[in-house]
Every structure is written in C-alpha cells, then in structure tokens.
C-alpha positions in Angstrom: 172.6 8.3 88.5 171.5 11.5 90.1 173.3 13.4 87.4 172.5 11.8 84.5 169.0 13.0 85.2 170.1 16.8 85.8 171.5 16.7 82.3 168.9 14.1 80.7 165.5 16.3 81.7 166.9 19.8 80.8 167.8 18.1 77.1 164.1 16.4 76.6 162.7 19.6 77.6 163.9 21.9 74.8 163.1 18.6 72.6 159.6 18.8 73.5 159.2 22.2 73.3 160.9 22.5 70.3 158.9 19.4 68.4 155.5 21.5 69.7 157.0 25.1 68.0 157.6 22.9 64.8 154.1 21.5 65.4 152.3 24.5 65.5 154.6 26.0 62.4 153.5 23.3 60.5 149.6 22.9 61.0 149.0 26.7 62.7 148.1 29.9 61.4 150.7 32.3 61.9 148.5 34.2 64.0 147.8 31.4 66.3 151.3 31.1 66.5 152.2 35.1 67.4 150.2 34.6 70.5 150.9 30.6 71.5 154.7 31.9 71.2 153.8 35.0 73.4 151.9 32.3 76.1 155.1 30.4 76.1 157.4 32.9 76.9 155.4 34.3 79.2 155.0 30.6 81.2 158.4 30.0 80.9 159.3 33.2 82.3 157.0 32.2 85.3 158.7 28.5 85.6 162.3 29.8 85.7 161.1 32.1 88.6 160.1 29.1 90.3 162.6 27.1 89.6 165.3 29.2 90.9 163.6 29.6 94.2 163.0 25.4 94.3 164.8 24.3 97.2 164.0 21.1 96.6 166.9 20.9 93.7 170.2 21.1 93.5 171.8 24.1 92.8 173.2 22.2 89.4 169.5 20.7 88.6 168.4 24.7 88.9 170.7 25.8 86.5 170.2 23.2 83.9 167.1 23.4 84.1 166.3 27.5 84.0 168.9 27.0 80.9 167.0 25.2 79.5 163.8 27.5 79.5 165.9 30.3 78.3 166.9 28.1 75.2 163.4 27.5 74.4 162.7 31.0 75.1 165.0 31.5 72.2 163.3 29.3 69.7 160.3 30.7 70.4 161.9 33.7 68.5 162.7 31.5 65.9 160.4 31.6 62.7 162.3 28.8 60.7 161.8 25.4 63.1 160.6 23.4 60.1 162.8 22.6 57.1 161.2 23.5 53.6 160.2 20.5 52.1 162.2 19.7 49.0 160.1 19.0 45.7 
C-alpha cells in the first residue's frame, strides 16, 4: 500500500501542475504567464531542496517525488500545453 502512494502522488502532482500551466495558457496574458512560470520554477526549486533533506520519507518517496518537480519544471518551459482548438 505504501508504494502505491510513492508512485500515485508524484503522478497527480505533475497532473495538477500541468492542468494549472494549461489554465493560465488558456485565460492568462502571456505576460502573467512569463512571471507565474518564473514563480513556479523558482518554488519548485525551493521544494525539491526540501524534499531531499526530508527525513521523514523514504529514500524512494524522495526521488519520485523531486522527479516529479523537475518534470514540471520542464513544462513550465513549455509554451504549447493547450491544443489549438479545431474549427
């Protein structure tokens, strides 16, 4: 059981990081969206610092999960989240 949640929270949060980048694509200026991807970065930066000194994971749990910030690191570089809308 313990497992399945060091694999199930890494995936949900690139999906809800990823859902919010396509959010603010879609209804943001692109502007706003220079400096909320800058923010992000920045905060994830922060968060994988502190996750790899969390002794209160696993060693496994660590690395999921400081994967997982680097991925949405990564689409945060990303300027094509949301699909064109077809006529």
């Amino acid at each position: 059981e313990g497992k399945s949640t060091a694999q199930v929270r890494p995936r949900a949060t690139v999906n809800l990081w990823k859902a919010r980048l396509q959010f603010f694509q879609k209804h943001y200026s692109p502007g706003f969206q220079v400096l909320a991807r800058a923010l992000i970065r920045a905060g994830l930066n922060r968060r994988i610092q502190a996750t790899a000194r969390d002794s209160s994971q696993s060693e496994e749990e660590r690395k999921a999960m400081i994967e997982a910030y680097r991925e949405v690191i990564k689409l945060t570089r990303q300027t094509d989240l949301v699909a064109k809308e077809q006529a």
